[in-house]
Backbone bond lengths (Angstrom), bond angles and torsions (degrees), N, CA, C in turn:
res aa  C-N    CA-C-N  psi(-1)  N-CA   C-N-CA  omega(-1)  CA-C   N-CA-C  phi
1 X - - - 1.447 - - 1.527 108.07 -
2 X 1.849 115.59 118.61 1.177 99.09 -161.31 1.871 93.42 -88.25
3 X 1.629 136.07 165.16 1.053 128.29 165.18 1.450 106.10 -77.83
4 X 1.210 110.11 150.32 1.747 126.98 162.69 1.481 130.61 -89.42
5 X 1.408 115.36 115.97 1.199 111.34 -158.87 1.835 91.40 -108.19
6 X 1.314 118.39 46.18 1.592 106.06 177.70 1.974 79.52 -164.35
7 X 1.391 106.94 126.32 1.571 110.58 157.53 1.002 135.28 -83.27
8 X 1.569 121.25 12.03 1.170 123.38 178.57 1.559 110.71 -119.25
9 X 1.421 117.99 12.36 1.475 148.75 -166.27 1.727 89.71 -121.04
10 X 1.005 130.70 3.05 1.539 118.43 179.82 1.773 99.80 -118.83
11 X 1.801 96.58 133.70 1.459 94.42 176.11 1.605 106.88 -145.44
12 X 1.261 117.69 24.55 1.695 112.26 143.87 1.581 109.98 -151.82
13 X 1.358 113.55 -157.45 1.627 123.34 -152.20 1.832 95.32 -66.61
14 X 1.852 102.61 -37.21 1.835 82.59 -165.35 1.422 119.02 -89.67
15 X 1.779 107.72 -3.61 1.403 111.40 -176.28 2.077 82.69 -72.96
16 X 1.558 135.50 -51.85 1.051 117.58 -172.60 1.196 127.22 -68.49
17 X 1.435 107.18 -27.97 1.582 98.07 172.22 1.700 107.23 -56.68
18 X 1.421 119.19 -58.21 1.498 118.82 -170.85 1.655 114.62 -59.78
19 X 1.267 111.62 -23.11 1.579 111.76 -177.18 2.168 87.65 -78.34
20 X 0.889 143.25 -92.44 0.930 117.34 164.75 1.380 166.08 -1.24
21 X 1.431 95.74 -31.69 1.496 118.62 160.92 1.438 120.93 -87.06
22 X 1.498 105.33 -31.91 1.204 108.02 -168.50 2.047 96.19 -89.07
23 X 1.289 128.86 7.39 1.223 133.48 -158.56 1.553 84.72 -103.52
24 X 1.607 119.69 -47.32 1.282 119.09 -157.96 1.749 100.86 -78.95
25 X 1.315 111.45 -47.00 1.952 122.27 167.34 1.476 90.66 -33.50
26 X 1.458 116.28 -88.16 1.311 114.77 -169.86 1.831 149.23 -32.73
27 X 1.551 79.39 -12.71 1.675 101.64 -159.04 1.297 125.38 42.20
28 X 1.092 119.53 58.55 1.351 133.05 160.45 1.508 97.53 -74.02
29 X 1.682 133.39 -90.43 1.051 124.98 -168.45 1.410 99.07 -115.10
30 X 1.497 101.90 174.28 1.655 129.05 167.24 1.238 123.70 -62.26
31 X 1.619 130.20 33.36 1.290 126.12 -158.45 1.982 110.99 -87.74
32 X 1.188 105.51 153.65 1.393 112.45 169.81 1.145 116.62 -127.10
33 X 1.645 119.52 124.05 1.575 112.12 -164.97 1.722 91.91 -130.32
34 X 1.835 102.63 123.71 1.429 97.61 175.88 1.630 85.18 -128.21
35 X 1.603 91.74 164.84 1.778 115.57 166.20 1.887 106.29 -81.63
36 X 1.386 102.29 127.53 1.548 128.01 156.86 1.637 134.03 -94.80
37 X 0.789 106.60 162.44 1.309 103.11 -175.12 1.541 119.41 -40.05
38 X 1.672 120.51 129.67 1.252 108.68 -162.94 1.232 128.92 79.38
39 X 1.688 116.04 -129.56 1.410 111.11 -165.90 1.591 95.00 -105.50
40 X 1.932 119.51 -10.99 1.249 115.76 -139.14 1.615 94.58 -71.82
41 X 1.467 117.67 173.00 1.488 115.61 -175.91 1.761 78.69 -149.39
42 X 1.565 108.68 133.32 1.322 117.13 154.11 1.433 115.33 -117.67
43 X 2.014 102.65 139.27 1.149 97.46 170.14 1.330 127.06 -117.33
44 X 0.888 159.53 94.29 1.965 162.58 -128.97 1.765 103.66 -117.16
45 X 1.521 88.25 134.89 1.384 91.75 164.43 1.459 101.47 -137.40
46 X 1.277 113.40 -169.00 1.909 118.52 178.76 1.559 107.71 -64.27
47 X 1.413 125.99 -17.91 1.838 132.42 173.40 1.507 116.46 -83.63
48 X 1.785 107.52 -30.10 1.489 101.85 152.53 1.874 81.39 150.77
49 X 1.580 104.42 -161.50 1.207 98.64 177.97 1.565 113.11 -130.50
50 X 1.012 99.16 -171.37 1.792 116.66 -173.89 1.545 110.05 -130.23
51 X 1.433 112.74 132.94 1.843 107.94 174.68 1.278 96.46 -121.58
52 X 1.734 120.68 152.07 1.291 105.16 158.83 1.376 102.63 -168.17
53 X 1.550 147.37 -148.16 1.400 105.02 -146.48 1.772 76.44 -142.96
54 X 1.289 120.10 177.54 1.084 119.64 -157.92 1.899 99.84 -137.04
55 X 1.079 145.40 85.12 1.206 121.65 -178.74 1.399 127.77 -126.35
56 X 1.355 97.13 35.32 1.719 118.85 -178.07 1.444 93.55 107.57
57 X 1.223 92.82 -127.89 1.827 130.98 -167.96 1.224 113.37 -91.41
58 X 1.550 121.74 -21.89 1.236 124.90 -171.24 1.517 98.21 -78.97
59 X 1.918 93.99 129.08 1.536 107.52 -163.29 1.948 114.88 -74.11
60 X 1.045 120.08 151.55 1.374 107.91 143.48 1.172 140.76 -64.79
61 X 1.371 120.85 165.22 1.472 106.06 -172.28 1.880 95.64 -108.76
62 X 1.369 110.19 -176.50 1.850 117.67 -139.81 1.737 86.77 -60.57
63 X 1.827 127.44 -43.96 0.927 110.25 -156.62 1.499 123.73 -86.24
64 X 1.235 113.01 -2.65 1.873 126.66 -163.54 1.237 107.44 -107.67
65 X 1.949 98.85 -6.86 1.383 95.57 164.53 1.824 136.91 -103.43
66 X 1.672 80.74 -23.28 1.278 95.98 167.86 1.836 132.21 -90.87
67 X 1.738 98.89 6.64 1.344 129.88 175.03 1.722 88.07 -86.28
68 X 1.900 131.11 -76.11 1.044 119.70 170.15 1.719 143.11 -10.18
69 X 1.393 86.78 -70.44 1.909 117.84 170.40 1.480 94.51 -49.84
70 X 1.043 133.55 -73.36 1.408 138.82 -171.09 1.625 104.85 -56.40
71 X 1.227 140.78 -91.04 1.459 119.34 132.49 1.892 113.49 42.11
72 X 1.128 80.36 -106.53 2.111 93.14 178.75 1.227 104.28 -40.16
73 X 1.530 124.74 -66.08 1.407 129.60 -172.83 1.728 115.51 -47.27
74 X 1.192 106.16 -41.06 1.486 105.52 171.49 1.672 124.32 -55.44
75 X 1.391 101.84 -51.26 1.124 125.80 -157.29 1.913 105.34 -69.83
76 X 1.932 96.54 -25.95 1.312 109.80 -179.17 1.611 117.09 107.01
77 X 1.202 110.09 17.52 1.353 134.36 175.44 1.582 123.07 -76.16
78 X 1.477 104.30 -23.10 1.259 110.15 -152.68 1.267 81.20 -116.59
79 X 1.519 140.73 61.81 1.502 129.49 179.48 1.468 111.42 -114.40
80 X 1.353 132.34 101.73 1.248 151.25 -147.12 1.836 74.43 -64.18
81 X 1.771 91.38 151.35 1.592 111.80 -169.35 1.693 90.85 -71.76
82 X 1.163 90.63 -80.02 2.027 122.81 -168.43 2.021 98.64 -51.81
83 X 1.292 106.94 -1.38 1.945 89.73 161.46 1.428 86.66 -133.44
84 X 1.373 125.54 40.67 1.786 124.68 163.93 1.444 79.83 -115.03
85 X 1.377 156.09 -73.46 1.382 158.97 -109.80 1.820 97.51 -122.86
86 X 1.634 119.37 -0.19 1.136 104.82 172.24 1.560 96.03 -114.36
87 X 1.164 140.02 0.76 1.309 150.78 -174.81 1.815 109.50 -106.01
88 X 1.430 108.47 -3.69 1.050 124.88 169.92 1.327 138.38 -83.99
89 X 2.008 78.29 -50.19 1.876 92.19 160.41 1.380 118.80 -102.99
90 X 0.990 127.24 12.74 1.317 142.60 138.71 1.524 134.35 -39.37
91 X 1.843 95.83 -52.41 1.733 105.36 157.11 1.367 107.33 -83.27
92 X 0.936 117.21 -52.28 1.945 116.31 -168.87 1.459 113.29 -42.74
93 X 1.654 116.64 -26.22 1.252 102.13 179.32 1.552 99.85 -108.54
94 X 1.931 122.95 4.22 1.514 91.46 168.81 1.262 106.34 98.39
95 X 1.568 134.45 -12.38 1.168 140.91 -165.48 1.560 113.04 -73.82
């Protein structure tokens, strides 16, 4: 399973589980992702959380995905790398 480094390049449960996982590895944000009943997978951060269902490969269709995506972005998931790491050195030097 390769991880996804773009959220708008993800279109079922394992491209989100791994875009997620690979968000929390990275330390981008504070996320916590546990398994729910079934396939559901929640992921929570301090902005709130996101549930959504996990069933391999089998894709979503246009609207459950772009309900998802929207979802992450709230929650703080969806925080572009390269304006996290330019907002970084941005404070560090005081600018």
């Amino acid at each position: 399973m390769s991880r996804k480094a773009d959220l708008d390049r993800c279109c079922n449960g394992d491209d989100f589980m791994s875009y997620a996982q690979a968000k929390v590895k990275d330390g981008v944000c504070n996320a916590r992702i546990r398994h729910a009943d079934g396939s559901h997978v929640i992921v929570t951060t301090d902005l709130g959380g996101a549930v959504f269902t996990d069933h391999g490969h089998k894709s979503y269709g246009k609207g459950l995905r772009r309900k998802v995506i929207n979802m992450f972005k709230v929650i703080g998931l969806g925080v572009l790398i390269a304006g996290f790491v330019y907002a970084n050195e941005v404070l560090s030097k005081g600018v």
